[in-house]
Structures are given as C-alpha cells and as structure tokens.
C-alpha positions in Angstrom: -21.5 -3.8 61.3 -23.7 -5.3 58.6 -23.1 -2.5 56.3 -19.7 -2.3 56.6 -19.6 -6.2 55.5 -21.8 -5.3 52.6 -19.5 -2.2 51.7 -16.1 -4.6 52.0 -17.9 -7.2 49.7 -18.8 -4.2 47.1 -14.9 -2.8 47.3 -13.8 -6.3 46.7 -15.8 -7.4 44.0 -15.2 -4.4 42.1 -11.4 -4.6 42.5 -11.9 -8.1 41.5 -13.6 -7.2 38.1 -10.5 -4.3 37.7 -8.0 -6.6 38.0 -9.3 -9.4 35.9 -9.7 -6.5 33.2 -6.5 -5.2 32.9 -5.0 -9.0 33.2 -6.4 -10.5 29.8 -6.1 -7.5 27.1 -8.1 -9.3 24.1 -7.4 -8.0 20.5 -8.1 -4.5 19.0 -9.1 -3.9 15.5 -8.0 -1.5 13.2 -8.8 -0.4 10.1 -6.3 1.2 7.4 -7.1 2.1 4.1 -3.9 1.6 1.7 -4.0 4.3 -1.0 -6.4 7.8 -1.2 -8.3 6.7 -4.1 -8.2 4.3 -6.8 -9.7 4.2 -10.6 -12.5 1.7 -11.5 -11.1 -1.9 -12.3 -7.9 -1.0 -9.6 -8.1 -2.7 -6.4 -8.1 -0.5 -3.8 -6.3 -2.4 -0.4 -7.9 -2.1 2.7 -6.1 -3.5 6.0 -7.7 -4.5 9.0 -5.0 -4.9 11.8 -5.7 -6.8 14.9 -2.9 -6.3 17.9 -3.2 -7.8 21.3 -0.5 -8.2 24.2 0.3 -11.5 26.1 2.0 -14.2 24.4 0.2 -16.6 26.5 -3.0 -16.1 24.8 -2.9 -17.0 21.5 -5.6 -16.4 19.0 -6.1 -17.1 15.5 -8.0 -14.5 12.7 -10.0 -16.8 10.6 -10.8 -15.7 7.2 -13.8 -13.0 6.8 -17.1 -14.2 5.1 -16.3 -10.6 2.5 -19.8 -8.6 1.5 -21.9 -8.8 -1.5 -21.3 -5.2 -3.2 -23.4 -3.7 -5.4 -20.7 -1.1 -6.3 -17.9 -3.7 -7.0 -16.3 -6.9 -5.3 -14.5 -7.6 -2.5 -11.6 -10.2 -2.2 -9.0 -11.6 0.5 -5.3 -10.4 -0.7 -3.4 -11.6 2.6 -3.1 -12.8 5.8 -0.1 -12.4 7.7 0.8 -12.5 11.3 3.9 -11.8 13.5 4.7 -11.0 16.9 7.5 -9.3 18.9 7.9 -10.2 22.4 4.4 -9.5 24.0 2.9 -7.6 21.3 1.2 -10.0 18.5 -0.4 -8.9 15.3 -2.3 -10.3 12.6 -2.7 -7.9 9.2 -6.1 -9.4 7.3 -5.4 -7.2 3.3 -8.7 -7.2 1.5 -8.6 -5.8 -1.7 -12.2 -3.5 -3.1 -12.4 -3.4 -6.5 -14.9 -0.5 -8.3 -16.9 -1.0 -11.2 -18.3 2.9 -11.5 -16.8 6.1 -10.2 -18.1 7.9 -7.1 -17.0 7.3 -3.2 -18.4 4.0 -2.2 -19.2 2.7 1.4 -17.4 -0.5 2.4 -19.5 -2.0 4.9 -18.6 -3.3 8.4 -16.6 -6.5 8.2 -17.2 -9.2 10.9 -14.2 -11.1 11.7 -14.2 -14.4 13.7 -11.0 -14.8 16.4 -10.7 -18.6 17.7 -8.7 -18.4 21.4 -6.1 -21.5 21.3 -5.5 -20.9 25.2 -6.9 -24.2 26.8 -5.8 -27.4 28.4 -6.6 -29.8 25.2 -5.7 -27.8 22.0 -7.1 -30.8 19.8 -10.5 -30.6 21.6 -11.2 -28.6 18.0 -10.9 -30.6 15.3 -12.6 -28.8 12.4 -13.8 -25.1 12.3 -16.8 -24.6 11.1 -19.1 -21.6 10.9 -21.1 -23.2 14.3 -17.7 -23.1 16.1 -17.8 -21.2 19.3 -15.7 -18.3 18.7 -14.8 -14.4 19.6 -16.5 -12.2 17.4 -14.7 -8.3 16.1 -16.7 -6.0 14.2 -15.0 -3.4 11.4 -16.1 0.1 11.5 -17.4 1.0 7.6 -15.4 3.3 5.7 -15.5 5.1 2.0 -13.5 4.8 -0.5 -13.4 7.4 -3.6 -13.2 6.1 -7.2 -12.3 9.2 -9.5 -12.7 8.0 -13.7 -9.4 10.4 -14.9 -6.1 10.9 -12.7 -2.9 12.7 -12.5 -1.2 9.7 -14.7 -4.0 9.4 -17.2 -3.4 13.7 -17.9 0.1 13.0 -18.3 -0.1 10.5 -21.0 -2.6 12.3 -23.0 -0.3 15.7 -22.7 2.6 13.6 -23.8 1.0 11.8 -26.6 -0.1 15.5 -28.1 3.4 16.6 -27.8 4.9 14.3 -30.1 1.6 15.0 -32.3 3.3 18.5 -32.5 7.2 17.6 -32.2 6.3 15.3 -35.7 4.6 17.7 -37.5 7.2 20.3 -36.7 9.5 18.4 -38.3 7.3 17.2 -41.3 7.1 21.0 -41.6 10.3 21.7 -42.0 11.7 18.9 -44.2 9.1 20.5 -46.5 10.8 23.5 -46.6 13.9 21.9 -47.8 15.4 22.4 -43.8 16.7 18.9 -42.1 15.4 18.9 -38.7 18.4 19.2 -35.9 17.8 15.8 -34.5 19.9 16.8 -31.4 17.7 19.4 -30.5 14.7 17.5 -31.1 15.5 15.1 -28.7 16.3 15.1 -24.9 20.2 15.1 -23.5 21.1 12.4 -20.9 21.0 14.7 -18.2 17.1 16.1 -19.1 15.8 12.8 -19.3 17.4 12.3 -15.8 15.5 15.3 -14.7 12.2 14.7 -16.2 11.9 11.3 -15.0 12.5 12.5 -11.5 9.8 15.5 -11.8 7.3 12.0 -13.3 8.1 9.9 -10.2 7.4 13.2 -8.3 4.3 13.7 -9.9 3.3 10.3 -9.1 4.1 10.1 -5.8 1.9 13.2 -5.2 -1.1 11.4 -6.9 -1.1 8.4 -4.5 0.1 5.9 -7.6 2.6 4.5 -5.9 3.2 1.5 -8.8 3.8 4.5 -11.5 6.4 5.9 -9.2 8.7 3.0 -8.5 8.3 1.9 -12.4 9.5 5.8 -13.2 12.2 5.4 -10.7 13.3 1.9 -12.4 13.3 3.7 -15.3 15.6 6.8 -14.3 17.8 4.0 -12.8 18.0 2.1 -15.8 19.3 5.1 -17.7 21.9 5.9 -14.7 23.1 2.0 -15.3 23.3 2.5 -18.8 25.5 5.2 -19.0 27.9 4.5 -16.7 27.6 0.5 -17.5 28.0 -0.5 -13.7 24.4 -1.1 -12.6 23.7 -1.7 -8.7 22.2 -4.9 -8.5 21.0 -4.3 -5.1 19.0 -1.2 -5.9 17.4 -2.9 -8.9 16.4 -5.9 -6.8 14.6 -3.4 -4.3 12.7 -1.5 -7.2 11.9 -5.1 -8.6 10.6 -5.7 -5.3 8.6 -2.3 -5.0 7.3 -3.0 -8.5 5.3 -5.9 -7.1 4.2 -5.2 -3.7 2.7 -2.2 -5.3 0.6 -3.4 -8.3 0.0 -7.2 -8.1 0.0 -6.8 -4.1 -1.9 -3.7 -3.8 0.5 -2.9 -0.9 1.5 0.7 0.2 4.6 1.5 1.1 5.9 3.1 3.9 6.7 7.4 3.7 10.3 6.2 4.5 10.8 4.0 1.7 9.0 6.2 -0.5 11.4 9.0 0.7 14.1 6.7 0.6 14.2 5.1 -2.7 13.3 8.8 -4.3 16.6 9.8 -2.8 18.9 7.0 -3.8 17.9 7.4 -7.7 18.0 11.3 -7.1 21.4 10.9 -6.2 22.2 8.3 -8.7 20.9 10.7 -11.5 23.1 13.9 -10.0 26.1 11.5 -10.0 25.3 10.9 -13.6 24.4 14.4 -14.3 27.9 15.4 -13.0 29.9 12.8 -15.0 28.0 13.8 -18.5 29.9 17.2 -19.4 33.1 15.4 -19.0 32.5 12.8 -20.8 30.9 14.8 -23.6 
C-alpha cells in the first residue's frame, strides 16, 4: 500500500511539472542575418527575433550591452515590437560593420527580458544592470566581407566602355567621318532593357539598395516618356530606397519579386507605345 502512495505522489508531481510547462511558453530567440555578405565600411543587419504566446505575459527586450570587435563595430539599428492576438514579437536590428575583408565571427549576444506580469507594475522604478531579470543568449554566427562585388565589376566595365565608345568617335572625326550620334547612343526601348538586366544583376548579388535605385531609374524613364508618372509606385521605390541603405533592412522575396514585375511591366508598356510614336 506504501508503494502505491509513493508511485501516485511520483505520477502527480510529474503531471504537475508537465502541465505548468506547457502553460507559461517564455520567449524563443532567433537569429536572422539580413543580407549574404556585405563590403567593408557597409553595415551588415543582423536581426535577433524574440516570439512568445500569451498575451497575459508580457515582457519587455531591453537593449543589448553589443561586443567589443576587433574586426569592426557593432551598433543597435532598431527595436520594434508587435503582436497579433496571442503571438507577440519583438525584432532587436543590430547592424555589424567590417573594417577588413574575410568572414568574421559575431559573438553570442546576451539579451536581458524584464517579465511586467505582477500584481504592482511600479514595484520597478528604474532598470538598472542589478535588476533581476530573464536572461536569452544568441547563438554566434559569421558573416563574410568580400573587398570587390558584382556592382563594383559593373562600374569598372562600364567606365572602359565609354573609354572606347570616345575614342571610337575621336577616331573617326579624324578621318573626316561625323560620328552617327544615333547609333552611338541607346534607343528608349534598350535603355528600358538594360536597366532591367542591372536591377537583375543586382538582385542576384544580394545589393538589394542598387536594385530598387536601378528600378527608380527604369521607372523614371517610363514616367518620362509617357509624362504620366505613378505617384504611388514612386512613393514605394522612395520607400525601398531607404529601408534598404540608411536602414540596412532586407526586403521580403515578394516585394523584391513584386516591385521587379511592376517596372517590368511598366517598361513593356513603354516598349510597346515607342514604335508608334516614332
């Protein structure tokens, strides 16, 4: 009889610890790295994601103490929380900035998480680094810092084309020959095209802030030629424009998609219309 009192006690306590678990679900961390690589002096944006359920629980993310790097430096971009119904999320953006090539190792970040669910919420008056509070670690990651990219080959190539398109035509006004001037420079409809295959080119490379100021750039020759710009589209490219280079944000594979499509279209519209009007 004894043992089957110490057995019951066992079962209970256990179901006891079981149900006490899956009751309070405290917050997970996760880590997401915002581009593939960056250049040195570019911040690379690293988010660390924390996501918990029950609304009755409410916790705050307190502002990392960021690591000493002997690679770079580290810096807080944003903090930004929402919630939608039960779920709750708070993005912490730190931004990683490279002073030399190579793939560097960001260390583990340790973030401090202050629980708001109790009777007196002014019992805390002032946080301070003594504060009692719930501690989450970041798993390290690496990030890779490459000296010459995709963009920087491009620029280079371009700049010795018009090296060659000049002295082409220096060589031929020497000869007594005027240089056709309109086949020395693109049509409407190849700039359209070219600008396109840029933003594409981008894209590919991870520079996400090259590709949405190439798109703005194949738009603005769309508005030009038809002289009816679409505010709304320029607002959103305005838009991209930022979060991407003074934000560091990435965006999503939809918008990327997206936005690609609407100029693409824009530009065939155009492309359409320019033999008619020629």
């Amino acid at each position: 009889m004894r043992h089957r009192i110490v057995i019951y006690i066992w079962f209970s306590a256990v179901a006891l610890l079981v149900w006490a678990g899956m009751g309070v679900a405290g917050p997970d961390l996760e880590v997401i790295p915002q581009k593939y690589s960056a250049r040195p002096g570019e911040v690379f944006p690293v988010e660390y994601t924390f996501t918990w359920q029950d609304a009755g629980s409410p916790y705050t993310v307190l502002p990392p103490a960021l690591p000493s790097l002997d690679w770079g430096e580290a810096a807080l971009l944003e903090v930004r929380a929402q919630s939608a119904g039960d779920v709750n999320k708070t993005r912490v953006i730190v931004g990683f900035t490279a002073a030399v090539t190579g793939h560097h190792e960001v260390p583990a970040i340790e973030f401090r998480l202050m629980n708001w669910n109790t009777e007196d919420n002014t019992a805390v008056l002032t946080i301070t680094p003594e504060t009692p509070a719930q501690l989450l670690t970041s798993t390290p990651l690496t990030i890779k810092v490459s000296a010459v990219g995709i963009p920087v080959i491009v620029a280079a190539i371009a700049v010795l084309l018009t090296v060659i398109v000049v002295g082409v035509a220096a060589w031929r006004f020497k000869r007594g020959t005027a240089p056709d001037t309109g086949a020395m420079s693109l049509s409407v409809t190849e700039q359209g095209t070219a600008l396109l295959h840029e933003a594409r080119r981008h894209r590919l490379d991870g520079d996400y802030y090259a590709f949405y100021r190439v798109l703005r750039r194949a738009y603005d020759l769309v508005a030009r030629v038809s002289g009816t710009p679409d505010e709304r589209l320029c607002a959103r490219l305005d838009v991209r424009i930022k979060d991407t280079g003074y934000r560091g944000l990435r965006p999503t594979e939809d918008d990327l998609e997206g936005d690609f499509k609407e100029v693409e279209q824009q530009v065939a519209r155009m492309n359409d219309r320019a033999p008619k009007e020629s």
